[in-house]
N, C-alpha and C positions, 0 to 999 in steps of 0.2 A: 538529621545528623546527630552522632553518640554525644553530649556532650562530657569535655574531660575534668574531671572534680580535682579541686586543689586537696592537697598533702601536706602536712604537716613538717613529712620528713623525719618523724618517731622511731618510723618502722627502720630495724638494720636489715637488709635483704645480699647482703653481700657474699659469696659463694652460693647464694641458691639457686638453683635452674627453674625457667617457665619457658616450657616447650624445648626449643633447641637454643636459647639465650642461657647463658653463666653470668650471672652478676661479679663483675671486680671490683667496682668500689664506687662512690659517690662521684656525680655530676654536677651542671651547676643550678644553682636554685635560681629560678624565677618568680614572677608573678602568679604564673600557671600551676606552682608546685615545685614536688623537688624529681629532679633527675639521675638516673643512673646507667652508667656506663658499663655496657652488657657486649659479650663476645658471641658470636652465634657459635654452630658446630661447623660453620665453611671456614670458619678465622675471621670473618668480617664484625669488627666493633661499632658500635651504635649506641647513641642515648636514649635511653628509653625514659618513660613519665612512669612515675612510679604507679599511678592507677589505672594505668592501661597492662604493668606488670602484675600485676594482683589481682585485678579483675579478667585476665587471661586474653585479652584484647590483640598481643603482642608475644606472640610464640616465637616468630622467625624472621630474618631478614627477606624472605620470601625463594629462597634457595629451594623448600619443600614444593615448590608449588611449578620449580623449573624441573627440580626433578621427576615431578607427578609425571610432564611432559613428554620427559623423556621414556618414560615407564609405558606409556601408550603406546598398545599393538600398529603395528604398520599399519595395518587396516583400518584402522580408528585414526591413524591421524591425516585426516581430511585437507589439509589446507592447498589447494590449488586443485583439486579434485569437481569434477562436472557430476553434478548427484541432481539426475532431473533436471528442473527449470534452471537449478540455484548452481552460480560459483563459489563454493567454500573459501571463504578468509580467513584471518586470522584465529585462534582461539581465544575464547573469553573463559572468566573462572569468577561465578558471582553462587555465596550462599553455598560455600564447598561443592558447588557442580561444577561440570563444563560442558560450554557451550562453546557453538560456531557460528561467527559471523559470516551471512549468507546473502547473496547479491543477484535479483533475477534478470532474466536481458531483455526487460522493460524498466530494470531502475530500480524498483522496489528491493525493501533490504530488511531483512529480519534473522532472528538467533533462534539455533534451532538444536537440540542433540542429536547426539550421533548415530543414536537409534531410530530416529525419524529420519537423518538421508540416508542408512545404509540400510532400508526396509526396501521390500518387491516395489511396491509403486511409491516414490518419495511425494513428500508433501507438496502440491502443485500451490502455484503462488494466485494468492485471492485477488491481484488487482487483474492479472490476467484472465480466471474465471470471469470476473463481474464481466470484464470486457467482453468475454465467450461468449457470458448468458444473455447478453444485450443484442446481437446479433441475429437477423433473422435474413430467414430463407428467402429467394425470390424476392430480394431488396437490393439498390443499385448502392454502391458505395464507392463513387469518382467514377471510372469506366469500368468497373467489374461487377457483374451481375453474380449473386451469390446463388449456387446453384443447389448444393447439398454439404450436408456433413463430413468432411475427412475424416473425422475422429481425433486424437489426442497424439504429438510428435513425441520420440521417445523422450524429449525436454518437459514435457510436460504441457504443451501448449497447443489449445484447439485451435484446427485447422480448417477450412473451409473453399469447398470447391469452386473458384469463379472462371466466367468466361468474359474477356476483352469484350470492350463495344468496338473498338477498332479491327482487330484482327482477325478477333474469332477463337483465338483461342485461350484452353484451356490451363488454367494455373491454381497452387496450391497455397493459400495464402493463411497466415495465422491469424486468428482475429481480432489480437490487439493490434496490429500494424492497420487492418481495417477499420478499428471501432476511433482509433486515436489519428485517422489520417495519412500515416506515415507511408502507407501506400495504396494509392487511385488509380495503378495501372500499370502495367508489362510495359517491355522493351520499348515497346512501338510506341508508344505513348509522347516517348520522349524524342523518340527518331522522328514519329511526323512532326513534331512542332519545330525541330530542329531544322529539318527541310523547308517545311513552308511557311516556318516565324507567326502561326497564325493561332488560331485556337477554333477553327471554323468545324462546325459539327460535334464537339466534344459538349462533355460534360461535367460541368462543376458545380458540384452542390447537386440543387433540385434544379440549377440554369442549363438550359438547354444551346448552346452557341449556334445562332441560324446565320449571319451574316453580319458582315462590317457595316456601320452605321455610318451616315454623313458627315465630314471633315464639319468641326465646331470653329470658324477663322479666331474667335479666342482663346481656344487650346487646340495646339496640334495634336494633343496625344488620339494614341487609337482608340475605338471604343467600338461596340460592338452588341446589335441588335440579341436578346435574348428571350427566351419564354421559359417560365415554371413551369414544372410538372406537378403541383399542386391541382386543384379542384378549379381554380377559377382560371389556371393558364393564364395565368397575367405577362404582358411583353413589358419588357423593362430594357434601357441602353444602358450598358455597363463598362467603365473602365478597364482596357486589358490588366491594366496594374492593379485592380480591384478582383479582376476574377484571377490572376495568376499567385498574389498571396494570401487569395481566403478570404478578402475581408469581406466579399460578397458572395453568399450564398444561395440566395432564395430571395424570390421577392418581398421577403417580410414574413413569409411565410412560418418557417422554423421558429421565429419571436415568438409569435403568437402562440404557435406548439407549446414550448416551454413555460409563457405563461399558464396558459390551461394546464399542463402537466402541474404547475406549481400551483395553483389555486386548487386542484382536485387534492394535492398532497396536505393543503393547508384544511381542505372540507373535512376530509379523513381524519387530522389531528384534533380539530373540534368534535366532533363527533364521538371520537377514542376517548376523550374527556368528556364529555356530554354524559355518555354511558359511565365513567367511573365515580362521576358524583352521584349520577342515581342507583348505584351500586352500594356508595359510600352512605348515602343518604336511608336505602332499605337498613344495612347495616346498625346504625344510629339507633331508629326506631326500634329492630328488634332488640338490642340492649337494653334500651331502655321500660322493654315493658318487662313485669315479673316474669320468672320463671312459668310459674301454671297456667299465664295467658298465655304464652307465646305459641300453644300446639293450635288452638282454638281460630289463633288471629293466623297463622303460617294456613291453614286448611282454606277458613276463607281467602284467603287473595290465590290460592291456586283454582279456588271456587271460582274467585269474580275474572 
């Protein structure tokens, strides 16, 4: 943040212009400095700090910058316009450019110019990507078997071919709706459970729903025999209120996934540094030795 320098109040700056401001005459003095009372070119009066006048900080009441606005070709002014993934918002004005505030329909929000949404292929949004690139082929995700590539919707969001475990059939799904959950299945999905209140034969998560399990006479709630599809098929009984909001997925299986993922991520990082200090460490020595060793000593160790 600019910090504003105190004033003496020496200077007479009275009829001078800076920018579209008219100085009229003296403001009131504070601690801060002194002020003065400045007309812009719209007729709007304002105090200004005298070293934000002088050091040029302070050209306009900002009337220049509603004008720029209005100056902007039709075409350029974006604001409630679908450009690709992004719904354009508001204008932004930072560092004399402009920019637009931009909204993807997954959430994600970023500024972007005007040049980048109104090009042939606008810029596709990176949380959706990652989501895209995370997805694989011939992988189950709730009741949709993922079958092949759709390619890219004219929003900009890759799409991918799945077929119901229930139905059979075929549907075109995005694959952040897939990667983040938001949908595990067609129509039917929701009309069987709706019919038969049950969750018998579906699948949630890696659980596989084989049957209702034995009344527990200290809880009534329902519960229900399951197997993984994991390596070791483990059967586990599971709360229907546990498998209907997620909070059971897998026999434990997917934990352990994630650890391992996160422990190889952590090998890696040691490792990435392992190498930089013995990088850093070659480095060292060859500074260290003179000039006219250094060809002699660099020969041997490609020698040894």
């Amino acid at each position: 943040m600019a910090r504003t320098l105190k004033t003496s109040g020496a200077l007479d700056l009275r009829f001078q212009s800076f920018g579209q401001y008219l100085v009229l005459g003296k403001g009131q003095k504070t601690k801060h400095g002194q002020f003065w009372v400045c007309q812009c070119a719209c007729n709007q009066q304002a105090e200004i700090h005298e070293a934000a006048l002088v050091e040029g900080r302070a050209k306009s009441c900002g009337c220049d910058f509603r004008d720029s606005l209005a100056r902007i070709r039709p075409m350029q002014y974006l604001t409630g316009r679908q450009c690709g993934p992004w719904l354009v918002g508001d204008p932004l004005y930072h560092k004399k450019k402009l920019y637009w505030q931009c909204q993807c329909s997954c959430g994600h929000v970023q500024i972007y110019r005007a040049y980048s949404l109104l090009r042939e292929h606008p810029i596709q949004c990176r949380m959706c990507v990652s989501h895209a690139r995370s997805i694989h082929i011939h992988q189950w995700y709730g009741d949709f078997f993922v079958l092949r590539d759709a390619g890219i919707h004219p929003q900009g969001h890759r799409q991918f071919v799945c077929r119901c475990r229930l139905c059979g059939e075929e549907s075109v799904v995005t694959g952040t709706n897939l990667k983040t959950g938001r949908t595990q299945g067609c129509r039917c999905r929701k009309k069987s459970t709706r019919q038969r209140g049950t969750l018998l034969h579906q699948m949630v998560g890696k659980l596989y729903v084989l049957r209702l399990a034995p009344c527990d006479p200290n809880d009534n709630r329902r519960r229900y025999e399951c197997i993984c599809t994991c390596r070791e098929k483990t059967m586990c009984i599971i709360k229907q209120h546990d498998l209907l909001s997620g909070n059971t997925k897998s026999c434990g299986c997917l934990h352990k996934e994630t650890a391992r993922e996160h422990m190889r991520s952590l090998r890696a990082q040691q490792q990435t540094a392992a190498n930089l200090d013995w990088t850093l460490d070659i480095l060292r020595r060859h500074v260290a030795v003179p000039p006219e060793e250094r060809a002699p000593q660099l020969m041997a160790s490609h020698e040894g």
